[in-house]
N, C-alpha and C positions, 0 to 999 in steps of 0.2 A: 608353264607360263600362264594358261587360263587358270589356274589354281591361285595361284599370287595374285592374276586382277583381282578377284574373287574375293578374298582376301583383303584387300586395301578398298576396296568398296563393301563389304561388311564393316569394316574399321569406321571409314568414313562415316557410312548411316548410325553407327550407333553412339560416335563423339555428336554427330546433330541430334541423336534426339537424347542423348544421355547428358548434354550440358545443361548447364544448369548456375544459376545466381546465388553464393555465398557470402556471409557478412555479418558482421557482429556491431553493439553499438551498445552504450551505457550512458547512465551520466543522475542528475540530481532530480528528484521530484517533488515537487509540492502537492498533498492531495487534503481536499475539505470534504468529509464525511457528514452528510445531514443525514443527524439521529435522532430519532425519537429521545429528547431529555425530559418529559414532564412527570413521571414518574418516579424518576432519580431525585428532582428539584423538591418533588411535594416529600419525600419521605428523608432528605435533607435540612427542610424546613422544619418537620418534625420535632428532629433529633433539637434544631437548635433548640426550639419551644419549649419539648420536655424535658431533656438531660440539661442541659445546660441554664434554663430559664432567659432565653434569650427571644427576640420579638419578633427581630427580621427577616425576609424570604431570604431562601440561596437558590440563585438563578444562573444555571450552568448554560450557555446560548451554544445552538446549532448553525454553522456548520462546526465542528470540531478540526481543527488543523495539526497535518502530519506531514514533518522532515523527514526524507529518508534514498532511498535510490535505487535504479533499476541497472538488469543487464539482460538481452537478448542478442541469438541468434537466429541463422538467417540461412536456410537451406530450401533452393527453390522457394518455390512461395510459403513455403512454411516456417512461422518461427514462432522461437520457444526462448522460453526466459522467466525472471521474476525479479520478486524486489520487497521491500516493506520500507517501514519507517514507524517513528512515534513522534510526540509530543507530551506536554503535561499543561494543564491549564488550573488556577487558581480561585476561588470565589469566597469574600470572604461577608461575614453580617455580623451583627451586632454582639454578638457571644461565642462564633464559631468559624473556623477557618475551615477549608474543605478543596485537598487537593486532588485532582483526579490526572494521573498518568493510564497512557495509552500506548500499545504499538502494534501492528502488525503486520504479516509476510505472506508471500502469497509463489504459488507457481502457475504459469498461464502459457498456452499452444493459441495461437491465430492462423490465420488463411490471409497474405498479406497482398492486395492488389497497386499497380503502379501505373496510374494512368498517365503519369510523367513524371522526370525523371526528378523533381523536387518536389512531388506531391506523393506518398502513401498514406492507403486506407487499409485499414485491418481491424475484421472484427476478432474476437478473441475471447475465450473461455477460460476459468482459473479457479483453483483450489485452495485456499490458505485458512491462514486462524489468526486470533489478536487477543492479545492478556491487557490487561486493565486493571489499576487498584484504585482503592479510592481512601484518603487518609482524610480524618476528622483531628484538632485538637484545637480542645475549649482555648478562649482569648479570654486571657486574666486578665497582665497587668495593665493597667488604664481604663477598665471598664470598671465602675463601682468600686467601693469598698473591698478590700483584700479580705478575705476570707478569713474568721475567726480563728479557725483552727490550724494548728502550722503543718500540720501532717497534712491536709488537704493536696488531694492528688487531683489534677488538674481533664479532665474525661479528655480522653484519647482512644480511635479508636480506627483500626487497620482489615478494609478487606480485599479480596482481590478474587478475580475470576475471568474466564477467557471462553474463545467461541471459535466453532470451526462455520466455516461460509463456503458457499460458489457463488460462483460470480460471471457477467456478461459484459463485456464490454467494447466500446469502440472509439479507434485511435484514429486520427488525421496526423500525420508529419511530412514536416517540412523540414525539407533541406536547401543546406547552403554548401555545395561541393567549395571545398579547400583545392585539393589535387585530384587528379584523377579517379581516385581511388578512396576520397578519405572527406569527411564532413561533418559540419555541427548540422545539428539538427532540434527543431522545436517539435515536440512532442504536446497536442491538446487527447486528453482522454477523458468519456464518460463513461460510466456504466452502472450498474447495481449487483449490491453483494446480500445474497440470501440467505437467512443462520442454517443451517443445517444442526447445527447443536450449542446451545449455550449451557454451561457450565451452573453452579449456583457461586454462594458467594463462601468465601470462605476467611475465617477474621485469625486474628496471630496465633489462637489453638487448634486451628487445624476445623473447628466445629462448623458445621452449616448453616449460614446468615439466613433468614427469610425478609428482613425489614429490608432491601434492597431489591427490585425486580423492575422489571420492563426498561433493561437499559445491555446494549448491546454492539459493538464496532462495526455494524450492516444498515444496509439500509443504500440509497442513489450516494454517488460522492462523482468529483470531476477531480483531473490531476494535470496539471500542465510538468513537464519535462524539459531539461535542457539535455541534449547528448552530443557524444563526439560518436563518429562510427568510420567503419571501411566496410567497403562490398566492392564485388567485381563479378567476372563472369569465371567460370573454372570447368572443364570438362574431365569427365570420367577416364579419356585417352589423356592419361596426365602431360604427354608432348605438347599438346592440341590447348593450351593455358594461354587465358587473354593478356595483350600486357599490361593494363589496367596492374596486376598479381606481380609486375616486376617489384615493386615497390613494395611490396611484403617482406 
């Protein structure tokens, strides 16, 4: 009989201190990356100048903007997740088009605090990469005179290259409980991503670009989020389950 209290009072103390807040949530992100572009622009402007005999600057503008979307979990105060996304942006001048596509993806661990129950902060640390190309092709027809020769091949020209980063950052969300158990949620995030390694460039044979440099997807950037989630409370004595989790 003292062996069974025993017993159900061990049980007891270790569902208290073994519970614990699980929960997951996802949804769509918007992030503006302000990059260093004046390197990229000036050796753009170049190209139109020399190759092409064209006059005007190309001015590629920071912040750069990326669609894409995240998913975390939610174990105790810990949670782990990721996400990416890209975009492409366009700039064109007087001889020369100049497209540059972007995307990338990332994995991230935070320490999430709740000092109510529509309010989390979480800072948070992350690992990821981003590839990037960048496509040039001369603007013929309507600019001047058509070119004498009819063979004339029109200057095109394709490179591409990517970067591995870490990153620090920190989230404010807010939520809006639906049901007990289930909520949209706005996501504000800051933070900065550090190259740890950038790639060179590399054009349609495979060869290693050098007219290309000082341009890279790191640097401060902010991401506002929309998400949908569920959390509740859940303990270790699987009996001993909140019912917030009937609804799962």
């Amino acid at each position: 009989m003292i062996v069974k209290k025993v017993i159900i009072i061990c049980a007891g103390l270790i569902a208290v201190a073994f519970g614990f807040k699980i929960g997951g949530w996802g949804g769509i992100t918007a992030t503006t990356c302000f990059i260093e572009l004046r390197d990229l622009n000036s050796e753009l402007t170049r190209i139109n100048h020399e190759h092409v005999q064209g006059s005007d600057n190309i001015n590629f503008s920071s912040p750069l903007l990326m669609i894409g979307g995240h998913g975390y979990g939610q174990v105790g105060s810990m949670v782990f997740g990721g996400g990416g996304g890209g975009f492409a942006s366009r700039q064109r001048a007087d001889s020369l088009s100049a497209k540059l596509g972007y995307g990338f993806g990332y994995g991230e661990v935070g320490f999430q605090f709740e000092p109510l129950t529509w309010l989390w902060i979480r800072p948070s640390l992350s690992l990821g990469g981003s590839g990037f190309e960048i496509e040039l092709n001369e603007r013929v027809a309507g600019f001047g005179d058509p070119p004498e020769d009819t063979l004339y091949v029109p200057y095109h020209f394709t490179a591409t290259a990517g970067a591995f980063t870490a990153g620090a950052g920190l989230t404010v969300h807010l939520n809006l409980p639906i049901t007990s158990a289930t909520f949209l949620g706005l996501e504000l995030k800051g933070g900065y991503l550090y190259p740890l390694y950038t790639s060179d460039w590399y054009d349609e044979d495979g060869l290693v670009r050098s007219e290309i440099e000082g341009f890279g997807i790191y640097g401060p950037y902010a991401q506002v989020a929309l998400n949908f989630g569920r959390s509740g409370e859940i303990d270790l004595i699987w009996e001993e389950v909140d019912d917030e989790w009937e609804d799962y």
